[in-house]
C-alpha positions as CSV (number, residue, x, y, z in Angstrom):
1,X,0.0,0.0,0.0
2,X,1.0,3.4,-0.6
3,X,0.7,5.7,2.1
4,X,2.4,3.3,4.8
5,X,5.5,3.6,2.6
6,X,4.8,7.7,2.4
7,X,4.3,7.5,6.7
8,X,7.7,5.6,6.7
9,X,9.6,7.7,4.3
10,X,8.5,11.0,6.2
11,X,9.2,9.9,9.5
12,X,13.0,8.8,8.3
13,X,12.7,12.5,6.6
14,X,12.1,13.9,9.7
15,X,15.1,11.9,11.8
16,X,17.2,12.7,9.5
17,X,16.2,16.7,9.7
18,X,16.4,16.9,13.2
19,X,20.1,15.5,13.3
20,X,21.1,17.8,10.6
21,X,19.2,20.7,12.9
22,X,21.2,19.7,16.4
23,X,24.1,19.6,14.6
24,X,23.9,22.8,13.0
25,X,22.8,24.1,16.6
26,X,25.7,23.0,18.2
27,X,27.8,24.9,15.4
28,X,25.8,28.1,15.9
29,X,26.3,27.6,19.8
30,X,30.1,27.6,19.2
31,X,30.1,30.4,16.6
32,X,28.2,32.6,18.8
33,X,30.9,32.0,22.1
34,X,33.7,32.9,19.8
35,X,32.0,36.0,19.0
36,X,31.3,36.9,22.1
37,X,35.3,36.0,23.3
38,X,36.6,38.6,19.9
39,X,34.2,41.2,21.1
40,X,35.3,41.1,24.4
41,X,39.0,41.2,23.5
42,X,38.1,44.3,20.7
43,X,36.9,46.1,23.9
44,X,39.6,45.5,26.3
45,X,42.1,46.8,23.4
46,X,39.5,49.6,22.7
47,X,39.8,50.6,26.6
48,X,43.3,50.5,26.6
49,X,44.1,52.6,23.2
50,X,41.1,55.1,25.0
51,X,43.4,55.2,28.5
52,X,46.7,56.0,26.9
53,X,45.1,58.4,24.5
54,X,43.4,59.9,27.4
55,X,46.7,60.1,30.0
56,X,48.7,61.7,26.8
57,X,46.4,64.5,26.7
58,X,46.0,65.1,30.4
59,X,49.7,64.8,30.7
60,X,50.0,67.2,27.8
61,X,47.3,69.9,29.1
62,X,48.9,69.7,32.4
63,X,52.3,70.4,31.2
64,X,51.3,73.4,29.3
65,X,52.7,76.8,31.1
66,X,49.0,78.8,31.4
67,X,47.6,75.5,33.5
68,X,50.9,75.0,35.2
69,X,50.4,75.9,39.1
70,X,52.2,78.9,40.3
C-alpha cells in the first residue's frame, strides 16, 4: 500500500532533519561564544588605546605653562 510507505519515508525525513538541525545548533552555539570571546577582547584593546590616549592628553594639558600651578 501506498501511504504506509509515504508514513515511513517521512518519519525517516524527519530523523534525518532533526540531526542535521542539532548539529547545525551546536555549530551556531560555538560560533556565537567565539564572537562573544573577539568582542570582548576588541573592547579590552579599545579601553586600553582610550586610556593611553586619554593620560597623553592630560599629561599634555597639564604640562602646558597657562595651567601650570604657580
Amino acid at each position: 500500500m501506498y501511504v504506509p510507505d509515504n508514513i515511513e519515508l517521512n518519519i525517516s525525513s524527519v530523523a534525518a532533519d532533526t540531526g542535521a538541525a542539532a548539529e547545525e545548533l551546536t555549530t551556531a552555539a560555538e560560533y556565537q561564544r567565539k564572537a562573544g570571546r573577539r568582542a570582548a577582547c576588541l573592547m579590552l584593546i579599545l579601553a586600553i588605546v582610550v586610556a593611553v590616549v586619554l593620560l597623553a592628553v592630560c599629561d599634555h594639558l597639564l604640562s602646558w605653562p597657562l595651567l601650570m600651578p604657580s
